[in-house]
C-alpha positions in Angstrom: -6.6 -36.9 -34.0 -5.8 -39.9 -32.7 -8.0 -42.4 -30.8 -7.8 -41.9 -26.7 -9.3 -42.5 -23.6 -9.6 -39.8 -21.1 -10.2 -41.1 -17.4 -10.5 -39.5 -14.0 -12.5 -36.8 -14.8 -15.7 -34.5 -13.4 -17.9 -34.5 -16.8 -19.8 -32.0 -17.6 -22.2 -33.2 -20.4 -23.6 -29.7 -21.0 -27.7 -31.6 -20.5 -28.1 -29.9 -17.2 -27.5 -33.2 -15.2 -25.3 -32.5 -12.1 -21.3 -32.8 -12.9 -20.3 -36.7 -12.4 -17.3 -38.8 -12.3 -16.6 -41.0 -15.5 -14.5 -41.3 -18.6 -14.7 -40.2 -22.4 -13.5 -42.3 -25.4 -12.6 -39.8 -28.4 -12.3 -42.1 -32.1 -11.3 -39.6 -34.5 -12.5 -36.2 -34.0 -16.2 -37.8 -32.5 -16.7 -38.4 -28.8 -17.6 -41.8 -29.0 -18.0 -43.0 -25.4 -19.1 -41.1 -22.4 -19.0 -43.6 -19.1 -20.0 -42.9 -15.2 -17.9 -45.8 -13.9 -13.9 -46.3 -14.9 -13.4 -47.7 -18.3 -10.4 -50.2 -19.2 -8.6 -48.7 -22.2 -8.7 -51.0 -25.4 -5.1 -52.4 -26.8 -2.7 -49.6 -28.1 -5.0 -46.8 -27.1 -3.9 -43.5 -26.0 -4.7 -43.0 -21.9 -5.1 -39.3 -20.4 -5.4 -39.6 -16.8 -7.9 -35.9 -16.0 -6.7 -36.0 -12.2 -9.9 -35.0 -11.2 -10.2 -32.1 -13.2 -13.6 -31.0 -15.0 -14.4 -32.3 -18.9 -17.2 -30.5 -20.7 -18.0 -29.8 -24.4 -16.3 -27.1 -26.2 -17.6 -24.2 -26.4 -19.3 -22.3 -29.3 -18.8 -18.7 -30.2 -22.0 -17.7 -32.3 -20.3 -14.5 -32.9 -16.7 -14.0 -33.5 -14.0 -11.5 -35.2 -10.7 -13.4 -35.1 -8.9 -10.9 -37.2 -10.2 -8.1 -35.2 -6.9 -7.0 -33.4 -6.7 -5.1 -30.6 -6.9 -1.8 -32.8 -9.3 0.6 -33.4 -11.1 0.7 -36.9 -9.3 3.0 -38.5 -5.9 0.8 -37.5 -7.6 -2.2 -38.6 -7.6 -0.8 -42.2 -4.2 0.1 -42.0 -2.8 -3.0 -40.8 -0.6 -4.6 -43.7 -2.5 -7.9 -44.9 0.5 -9.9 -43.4 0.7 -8.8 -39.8 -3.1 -8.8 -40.1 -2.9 -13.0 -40.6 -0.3 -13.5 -38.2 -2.6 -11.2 -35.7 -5.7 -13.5 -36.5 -3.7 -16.9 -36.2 -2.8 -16.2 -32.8 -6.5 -15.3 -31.8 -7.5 -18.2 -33.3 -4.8 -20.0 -31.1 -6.2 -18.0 -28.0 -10.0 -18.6 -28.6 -9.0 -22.3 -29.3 -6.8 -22.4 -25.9 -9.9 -21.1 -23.8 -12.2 -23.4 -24.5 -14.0 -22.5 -27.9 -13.9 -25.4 -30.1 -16.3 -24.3 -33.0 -16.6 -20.4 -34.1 -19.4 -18.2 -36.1 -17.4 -15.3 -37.8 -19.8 -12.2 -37.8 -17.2 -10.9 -40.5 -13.2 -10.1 -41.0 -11.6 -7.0 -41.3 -10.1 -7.8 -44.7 -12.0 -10.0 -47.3 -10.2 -13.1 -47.7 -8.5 -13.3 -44.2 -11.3 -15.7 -42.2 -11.1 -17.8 -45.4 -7.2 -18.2 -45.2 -7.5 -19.0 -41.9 -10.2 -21.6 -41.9 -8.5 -23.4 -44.9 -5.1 -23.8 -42.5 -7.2 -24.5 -39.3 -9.4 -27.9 -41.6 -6.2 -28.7 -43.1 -4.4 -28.9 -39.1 -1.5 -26.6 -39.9 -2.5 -23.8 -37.7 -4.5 -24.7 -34.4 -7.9 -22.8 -34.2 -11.3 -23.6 -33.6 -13.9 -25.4 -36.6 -14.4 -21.4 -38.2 -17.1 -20.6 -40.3 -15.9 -18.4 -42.4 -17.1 -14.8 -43.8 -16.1 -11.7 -45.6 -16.0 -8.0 -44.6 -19.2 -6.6 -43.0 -20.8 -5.0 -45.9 -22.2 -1.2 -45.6 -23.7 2.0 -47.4 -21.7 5.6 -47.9 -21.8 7.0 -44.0 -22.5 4.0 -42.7 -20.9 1.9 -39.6 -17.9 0.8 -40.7 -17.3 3.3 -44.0 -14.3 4.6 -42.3 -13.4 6.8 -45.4 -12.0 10.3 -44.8 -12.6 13.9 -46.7 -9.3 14.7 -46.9 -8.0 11.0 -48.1 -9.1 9.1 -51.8 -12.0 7.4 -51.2 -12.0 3.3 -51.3 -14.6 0.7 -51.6 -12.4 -1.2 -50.0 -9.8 -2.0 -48.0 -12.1 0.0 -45.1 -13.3 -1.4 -42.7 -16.2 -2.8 -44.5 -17.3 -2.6 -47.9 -18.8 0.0 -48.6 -21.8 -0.4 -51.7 -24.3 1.8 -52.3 -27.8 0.5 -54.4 -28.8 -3.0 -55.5 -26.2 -3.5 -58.8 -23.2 -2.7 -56.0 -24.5 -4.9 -53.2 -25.2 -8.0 -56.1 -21.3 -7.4 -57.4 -19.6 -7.2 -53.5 -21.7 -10.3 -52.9 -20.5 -12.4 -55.9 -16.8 -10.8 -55.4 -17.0 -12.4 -51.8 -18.6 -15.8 -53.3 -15.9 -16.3 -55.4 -13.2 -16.2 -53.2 -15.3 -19.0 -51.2 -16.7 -16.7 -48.2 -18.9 -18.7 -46.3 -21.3 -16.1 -44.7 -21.8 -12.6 -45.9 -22.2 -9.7 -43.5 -24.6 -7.2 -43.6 -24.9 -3.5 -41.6 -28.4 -2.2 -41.5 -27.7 0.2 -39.7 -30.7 3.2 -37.8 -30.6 6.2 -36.9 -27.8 7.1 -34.6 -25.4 5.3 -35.7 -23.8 6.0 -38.3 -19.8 6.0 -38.2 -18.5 9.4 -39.1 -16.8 9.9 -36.9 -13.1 9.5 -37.1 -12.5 7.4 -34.3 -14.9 5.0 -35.2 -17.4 5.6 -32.6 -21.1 5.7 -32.7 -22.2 9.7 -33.5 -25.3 11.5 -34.7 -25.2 12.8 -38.2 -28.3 15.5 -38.3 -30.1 12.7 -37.2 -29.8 11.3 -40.8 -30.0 7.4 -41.4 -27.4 5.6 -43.2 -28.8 2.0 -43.6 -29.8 -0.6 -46.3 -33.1 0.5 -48.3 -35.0 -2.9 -49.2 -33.7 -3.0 -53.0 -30.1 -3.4 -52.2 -30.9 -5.7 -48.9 -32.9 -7.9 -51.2 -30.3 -8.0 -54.1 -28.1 -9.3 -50.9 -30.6 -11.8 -50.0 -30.9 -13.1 -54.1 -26.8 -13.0 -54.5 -26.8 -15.2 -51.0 -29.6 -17.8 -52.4 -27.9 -17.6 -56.1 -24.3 -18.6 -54.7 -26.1 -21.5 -52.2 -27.8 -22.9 -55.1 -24.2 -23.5 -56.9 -22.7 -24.7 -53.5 -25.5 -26.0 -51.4 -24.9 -24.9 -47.5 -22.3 -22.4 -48.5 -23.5 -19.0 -48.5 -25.6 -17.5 -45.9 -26.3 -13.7 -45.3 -26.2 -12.2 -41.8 -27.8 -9.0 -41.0 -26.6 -6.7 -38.6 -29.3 -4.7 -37.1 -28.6 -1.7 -35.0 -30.9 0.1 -32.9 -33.6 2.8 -34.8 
């Protein structure tokens, strides 16, 4: 991004300070400057005149699904892996165009789709917000997200999540997902309640049986997430999903 000098604006420095008139000077992709009184702009700098209009930080979604489309779960596995991208490039456009200038992914829909995307957004070829990325939420047989069916073959993947069951399966998902450079990598521990057989994807009582990570495989999680920091230091990070007991 080039250098520039935005003037005439209401800023909104996002301290708790009361709105005030000013200017920002952007160097790079850093906000270098941030003035109360009119600034001159230096020689050959880029001048955006605000026109009164607000200027505040981007925002930050801690929680995002940019190749969630607007499907159910059962759709979202369906969905060919190439309509799937072009689906999360324009959410990524939309999120970017309201405001959000930095986004946590709580996990794609398709393993290697957040990392795609965050590759294109770093290298400026698609617009998007700064994307941690992450792999499919990972879950246990009947859990939320294992969208298999009876009457269908059964897959580990591509469901809705991943589906592993015991702490040898969770350890070889979570290196599967390290390799392909996932950033983050989601976990379901999911109560009682809430388990996803249903075949719309909504929340339904089982016998009031649990489906949910016992603490061997949530621990091998929690190893495979250390192991593949300690190659790559700040790269892997394991979220768990709790749902209610």
């Amino acid at each position: 991004m080039a250098d520039c000098l935005i003037t005439n604006v209401r800023i909104l420095d996002g301290t708790g300070r009361e709105p005030f008139a000013g200017s920002v000077r952007v160097e790079g992709s850093r906000i270098a400057e941030v003035s109360p009184v009119p600034t001159a702009p230096r020689a050959g700098e880029r001048t955006i005149d605000g026109r009164g209009a607000t200027l505040m930080p981007g925002l930050v979604e801690p929680h995002a699904h940019l190749s969630f489309a607007d499907v159910g779960s059962l759709d979202l596995t369906r969905l060919p892996v190439e309509e799937h991208l072009l689906a999360t490039i324009r959410n990524a456009r939309t999120m970017l165009d309201a405001g959000y200038t930095s986004a946590l992914s709580a996990a794609a829909a398709k393993p290697r789709l957040d990392v795609v995307l965050r590759r294109e957004i770093d290298a400026g070829r698609v617009p998007g917000p700064r994307l941690l990325a992450n792999g499919p939420e990972i879950t246990v047989t009947g859990g939320l997200g294992d969208t298999n069916l009876l009457h269908l073959p059964y897959h580990e993947t591509p469901t809705f999540c991943w589906v592993a069951d015991g702490p040898d399966a969770i350890r070889r998902v979570c290196r599967l997902l390290a390799r392909v450079f996932a950033v983050s990598l989601p976990g379901i521990i999911v109560g009682r309640g809430s388990t996803s057989c249903s075949p719309s994807g909504s929340f339904a009582t089982c016998g009031g049986s649990r489906a949910r990570f016992a603490p061997a495989p949530r621990q091998a999680a929690l190893d495979s997430a250390e192991a593949g920091a300690s190659q790559s230091p700040g790269r892997l990070t394991l979220l768990q999903r709790r749902r209610p007991r």
